[in-house]
C-alpha positions in Angstrom: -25.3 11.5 -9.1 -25.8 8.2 -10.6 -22.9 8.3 -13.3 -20.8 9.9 -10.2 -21.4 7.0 -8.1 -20.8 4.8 -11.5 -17.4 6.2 -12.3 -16.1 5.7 -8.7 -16.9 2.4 -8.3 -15.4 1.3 -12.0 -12.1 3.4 -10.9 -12.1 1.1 -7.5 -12.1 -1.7 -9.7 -9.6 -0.5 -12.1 -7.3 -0.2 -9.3 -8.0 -3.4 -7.2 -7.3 -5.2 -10.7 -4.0 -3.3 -10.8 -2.8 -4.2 -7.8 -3.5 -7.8 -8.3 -1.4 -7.4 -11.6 1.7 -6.6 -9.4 3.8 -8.7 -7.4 5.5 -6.6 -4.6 7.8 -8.3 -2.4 9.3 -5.7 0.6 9.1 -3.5 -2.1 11.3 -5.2 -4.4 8.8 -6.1 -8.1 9.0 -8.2 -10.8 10.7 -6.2 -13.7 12.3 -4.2 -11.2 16.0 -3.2 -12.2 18.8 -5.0 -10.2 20.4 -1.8 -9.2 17.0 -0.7 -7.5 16.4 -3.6 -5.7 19.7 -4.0 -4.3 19.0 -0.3 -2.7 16.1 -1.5 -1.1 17.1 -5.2 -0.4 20.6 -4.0 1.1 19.2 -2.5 4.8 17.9 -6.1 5.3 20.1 -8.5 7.5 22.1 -10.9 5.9 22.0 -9.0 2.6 24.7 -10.5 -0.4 24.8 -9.4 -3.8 25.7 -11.7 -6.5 26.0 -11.4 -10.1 22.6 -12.6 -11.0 20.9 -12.7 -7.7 20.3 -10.6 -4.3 19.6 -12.3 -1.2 18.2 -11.1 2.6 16.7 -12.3 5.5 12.9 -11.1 6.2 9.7 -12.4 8.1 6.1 -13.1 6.8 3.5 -13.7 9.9 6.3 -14.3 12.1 8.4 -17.1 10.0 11.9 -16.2 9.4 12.0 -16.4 5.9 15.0 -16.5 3.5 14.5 -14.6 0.2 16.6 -14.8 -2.9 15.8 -12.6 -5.9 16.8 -14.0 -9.3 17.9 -11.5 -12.3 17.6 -12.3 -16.0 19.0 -9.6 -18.2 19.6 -7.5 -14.8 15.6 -7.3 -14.4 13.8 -9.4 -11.2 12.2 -12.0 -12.9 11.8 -14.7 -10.0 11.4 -14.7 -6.1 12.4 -17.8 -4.0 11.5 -17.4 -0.7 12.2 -20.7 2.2 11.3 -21.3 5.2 11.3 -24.0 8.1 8.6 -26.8 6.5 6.2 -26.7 9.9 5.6 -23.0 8.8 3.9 -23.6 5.5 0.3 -22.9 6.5 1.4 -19.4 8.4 2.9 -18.5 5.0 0.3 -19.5 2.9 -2.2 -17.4 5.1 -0.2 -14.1 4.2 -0.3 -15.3 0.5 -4.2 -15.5 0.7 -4.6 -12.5 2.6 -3.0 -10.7 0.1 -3.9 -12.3 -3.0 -7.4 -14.6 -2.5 -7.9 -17.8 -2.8 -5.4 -19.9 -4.6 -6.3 -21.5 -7.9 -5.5 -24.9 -6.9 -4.5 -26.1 -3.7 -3.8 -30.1 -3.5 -2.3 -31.8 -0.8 -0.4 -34.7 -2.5 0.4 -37.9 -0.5 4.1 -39.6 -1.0 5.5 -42.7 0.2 9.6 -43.2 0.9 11.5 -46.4 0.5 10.4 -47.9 4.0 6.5 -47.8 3.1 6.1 -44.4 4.9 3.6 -41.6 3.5 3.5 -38.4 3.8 1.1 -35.4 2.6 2.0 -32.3 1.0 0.4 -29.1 0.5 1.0 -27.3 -2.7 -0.4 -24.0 -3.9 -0.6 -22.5 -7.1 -1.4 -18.7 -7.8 -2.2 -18.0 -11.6 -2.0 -14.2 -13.2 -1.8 -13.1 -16.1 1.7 -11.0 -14.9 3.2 -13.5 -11.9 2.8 -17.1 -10.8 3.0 -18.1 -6.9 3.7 -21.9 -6.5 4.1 -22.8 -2.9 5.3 -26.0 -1.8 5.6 -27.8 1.6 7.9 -30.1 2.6 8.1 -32.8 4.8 10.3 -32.7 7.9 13.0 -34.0 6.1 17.2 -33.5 6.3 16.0 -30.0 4.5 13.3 -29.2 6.7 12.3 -26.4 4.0 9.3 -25.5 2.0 9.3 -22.8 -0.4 7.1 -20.4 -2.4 8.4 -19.4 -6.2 6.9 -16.1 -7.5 7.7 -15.8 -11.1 6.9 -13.9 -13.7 4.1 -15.2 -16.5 5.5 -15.7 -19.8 
């Protein structure tokens, strides 16, 4: 009973180690082949299909969130995702949920040419497969933060 127990509990943490090692983004993944992705990227609104790149609408926690996958050699190798700068935290709550704590997450303090200062949040996820970098923005003409998944080299 004991190597029972023993062997299902190291095959629960086989898998929860392989699904960390995965990025999976409305079901589109890093490596993922262009012609597959667009399939699945294509029933979301404002789909357009580029040579190098897909792009869509979708939502994470509520935030209207545009999404632009980038191809190199025809495989997804980098997810840009941007959204209105008041609804970094919101985002960065689904990135925790769903991948833990973030290995370093700074706020960073920066003046403008009039004296005025303003703090940042940035993010940074660090596997051995994907990097997420997330960073706020001030409510500038932009008014747009961002998270980059990429994949590790």
């Amino acid at each position: 009973m004991k190597v029972f127990i023993t062997f299902v509990l190291v095959l629960f943490l086989m898998l929860q180690t392989a699904m960390a090692d995965s990025y999976d983004f409305r079901g589109i993944k890093l490596g993922m082949g262009k012609t597959q992705a667009t399939s699945i990227a294509s029933s979301y609104e404002g789909f357009v299909d580029g040579d190098s790149l897909i792009g869509f609408y979708s939502e994470i926690n509520g935030t209207r969130v545009e999404s632009v996958i980038i191809f190199y050699d025809y495989l997804a190798a980098e997810i840009r995702l941007k959204f209105s700068y008041n609804q970094f935290q919101a985002v960065k709550k689904h990135f925790i949920k769903n991948y833990g704590k973030p290995t370093s997450d700074k706020n960073i303090i920066k003046q403008n040419l009039f004296g005025a200062t303003f703090e940042f949040n940035n993010v940074i996820w660090l596997n051995k497969n994907y990097t997420i970098i997330g960073f706020e923005d001030a409510p500038t003409e932009f008014k747009k933060s961002s998270f980059i998944i990429k994949k590790t080299l």
